[in-house]
C-alpha positions in Angstrom: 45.5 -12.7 -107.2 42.0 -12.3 -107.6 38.7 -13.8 -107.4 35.2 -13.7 -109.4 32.0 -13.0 -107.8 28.7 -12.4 -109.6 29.4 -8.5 -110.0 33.0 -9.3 -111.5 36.8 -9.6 -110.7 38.3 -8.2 -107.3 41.8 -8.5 -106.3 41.9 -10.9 -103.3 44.1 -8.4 -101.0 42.0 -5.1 -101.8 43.8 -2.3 -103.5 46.3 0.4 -101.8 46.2 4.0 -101.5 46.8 4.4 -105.1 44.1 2.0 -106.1 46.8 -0.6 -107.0 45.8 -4.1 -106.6 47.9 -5.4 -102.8 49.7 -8.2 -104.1 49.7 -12.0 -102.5 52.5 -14.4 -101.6 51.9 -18.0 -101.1 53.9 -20.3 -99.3 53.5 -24.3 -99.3 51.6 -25.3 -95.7 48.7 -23.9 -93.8 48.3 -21.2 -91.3 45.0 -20.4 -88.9 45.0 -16.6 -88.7 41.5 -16.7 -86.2 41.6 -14.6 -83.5 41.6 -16.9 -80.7 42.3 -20.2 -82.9 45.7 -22.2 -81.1 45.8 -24.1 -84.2 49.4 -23.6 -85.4 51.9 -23.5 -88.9 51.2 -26.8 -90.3 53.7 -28.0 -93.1 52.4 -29.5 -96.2 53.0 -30.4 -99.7 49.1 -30.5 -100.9 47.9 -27.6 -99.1 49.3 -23.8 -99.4 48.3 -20.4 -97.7 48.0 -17.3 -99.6 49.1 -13.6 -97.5 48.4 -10.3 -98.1 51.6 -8.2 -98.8 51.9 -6.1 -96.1 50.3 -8.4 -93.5 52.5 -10.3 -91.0 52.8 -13.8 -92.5 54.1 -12.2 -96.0 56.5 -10.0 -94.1 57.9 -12.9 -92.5 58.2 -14.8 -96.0 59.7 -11.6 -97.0 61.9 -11.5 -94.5 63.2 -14.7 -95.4 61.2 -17.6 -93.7 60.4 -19.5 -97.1 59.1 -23.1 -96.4 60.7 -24.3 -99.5 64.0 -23.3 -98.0 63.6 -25.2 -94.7 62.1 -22.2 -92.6 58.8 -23.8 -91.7 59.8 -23.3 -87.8 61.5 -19.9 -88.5 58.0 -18.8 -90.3 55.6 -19.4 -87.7 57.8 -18.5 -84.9 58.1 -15.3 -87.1 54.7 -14.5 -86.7 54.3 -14.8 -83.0 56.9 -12.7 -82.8 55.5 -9.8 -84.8 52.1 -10.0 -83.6 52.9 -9.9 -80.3 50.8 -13.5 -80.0 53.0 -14.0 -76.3 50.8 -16.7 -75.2 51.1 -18.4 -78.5 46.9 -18.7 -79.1 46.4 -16.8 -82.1 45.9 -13.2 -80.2 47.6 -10.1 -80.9 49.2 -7.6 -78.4 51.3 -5.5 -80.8 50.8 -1.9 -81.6 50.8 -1.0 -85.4 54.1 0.8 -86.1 56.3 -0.5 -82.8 60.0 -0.8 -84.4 61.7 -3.7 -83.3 64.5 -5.9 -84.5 64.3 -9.4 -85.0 66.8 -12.3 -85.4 67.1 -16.1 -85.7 68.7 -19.0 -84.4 69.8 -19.7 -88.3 71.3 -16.8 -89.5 68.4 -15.6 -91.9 68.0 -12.7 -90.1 71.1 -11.1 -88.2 71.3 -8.8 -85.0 71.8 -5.1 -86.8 71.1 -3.4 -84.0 72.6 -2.5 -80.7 69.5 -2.4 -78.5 67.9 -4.6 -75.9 66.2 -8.0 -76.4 62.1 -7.9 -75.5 61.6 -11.5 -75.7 62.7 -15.0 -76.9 60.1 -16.7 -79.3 59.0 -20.1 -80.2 56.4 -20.8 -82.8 54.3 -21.5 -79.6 55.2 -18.2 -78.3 57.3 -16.0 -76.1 59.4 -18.4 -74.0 60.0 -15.4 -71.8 60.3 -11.8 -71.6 63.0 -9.1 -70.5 61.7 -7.6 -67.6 64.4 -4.6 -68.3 62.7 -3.9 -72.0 59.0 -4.1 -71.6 57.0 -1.9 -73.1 55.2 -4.1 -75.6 55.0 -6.5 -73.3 53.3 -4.2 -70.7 50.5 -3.5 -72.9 49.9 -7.3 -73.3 49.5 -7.5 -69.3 47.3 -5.2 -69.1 45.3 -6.9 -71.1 45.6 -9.9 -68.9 45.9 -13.2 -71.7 46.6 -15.8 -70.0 50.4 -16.9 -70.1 51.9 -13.6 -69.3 52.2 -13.5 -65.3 55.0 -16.3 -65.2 57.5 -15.9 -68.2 59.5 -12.3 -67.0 63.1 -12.4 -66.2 66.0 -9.7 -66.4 68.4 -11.9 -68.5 66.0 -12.7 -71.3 67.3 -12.5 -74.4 70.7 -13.6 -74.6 71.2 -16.5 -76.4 69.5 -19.3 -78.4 70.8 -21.6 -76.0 67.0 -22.1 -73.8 65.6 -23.2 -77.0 64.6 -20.0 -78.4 64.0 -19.5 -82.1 63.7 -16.0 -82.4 64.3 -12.7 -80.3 63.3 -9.9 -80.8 64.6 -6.2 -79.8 63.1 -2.6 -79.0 64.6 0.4 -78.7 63.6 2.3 -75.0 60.4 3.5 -75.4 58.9 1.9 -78.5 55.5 2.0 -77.1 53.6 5.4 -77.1 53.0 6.5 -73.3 55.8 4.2 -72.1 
């Protein structure tokens, strides 16, 4: 993808280390990326969104989460998940490179690894998080959003049963200093 200004063509994602153009994935339905925004995933068959490669909401296409496939609820729950958006209002509480595992309530994604489960997501969301796996999480209190205080519990995690559409894992000490 790229766009025309006065001064020429530029590639709509920028270009990578190797001054190759960062390719673009689009995916049918609308996203608000605004810091801050609580608008949410909105399906749609007139309107589509365009992501960086890369950037969360491609990753989570890549991963799988393709609206034309039925994933619309898988997508945006997806990106909650990876940005560490907790309280579900468009702000961020992940570090860049934390290593986690994620998997779904539909198979898309399966559990590959062996360690413990951080929190359970909803495209509005963490429904809660593992008190016993924290460290992401930690950084997010300290930081004080909103939601945080009340949704800790040792047995987050374990199923898909609460209504959960996502959880996510981290091995012990993902997060630098912790």
């Amino acid at each position: 993808m790229s766009y025309q200004t006065s001064s020429g063509w530029s590639p709509l994602c920028g270009l990578d280390g190797a001054s190759q153009p960062i390719l673009a994935v689009s995916t049918a339905g609308v996203w608000s990326a605004v810091s801050g925004d609580s608008q949410r995933y909105a399906s749609s068959t007139t309107q589509f969104t365009l992501a960086c490669r890369f950037k969360t909401f491609a990753k989570c296409v890549e991963l799988g989460y393709k609206t034309f496939k039925g994933y619309s609820t898988q997508l945006a729950t997806c990106v909650r998940l990876l940005r560490g958006d907790y309280c579900g209002d468009g702000n961020a509480y992940t570090v860049d490179g934390t290593t986690l595992n994620l998997f779904d309530n539909v198979g898309v994604q399966a559990d590959t690894q062996g360690w413990s489960p951080e929190a359970e997501w909803t495209p509005n969301g963490a429904r809660c998080v593992n008190s016993n796996n924290n460290a992401r999480f930690e950084l997010a209190v300290s930081k004080n959003p909103k939601c945080v205080k009340s949704i800790e519990t040792a047995t987050c995690g374990s199923n898909f049963a609460s209504g959960a559409i996502m959880i996510d894992e981290l091995p012990q000490s993902t997060v630098s200093g912790h």
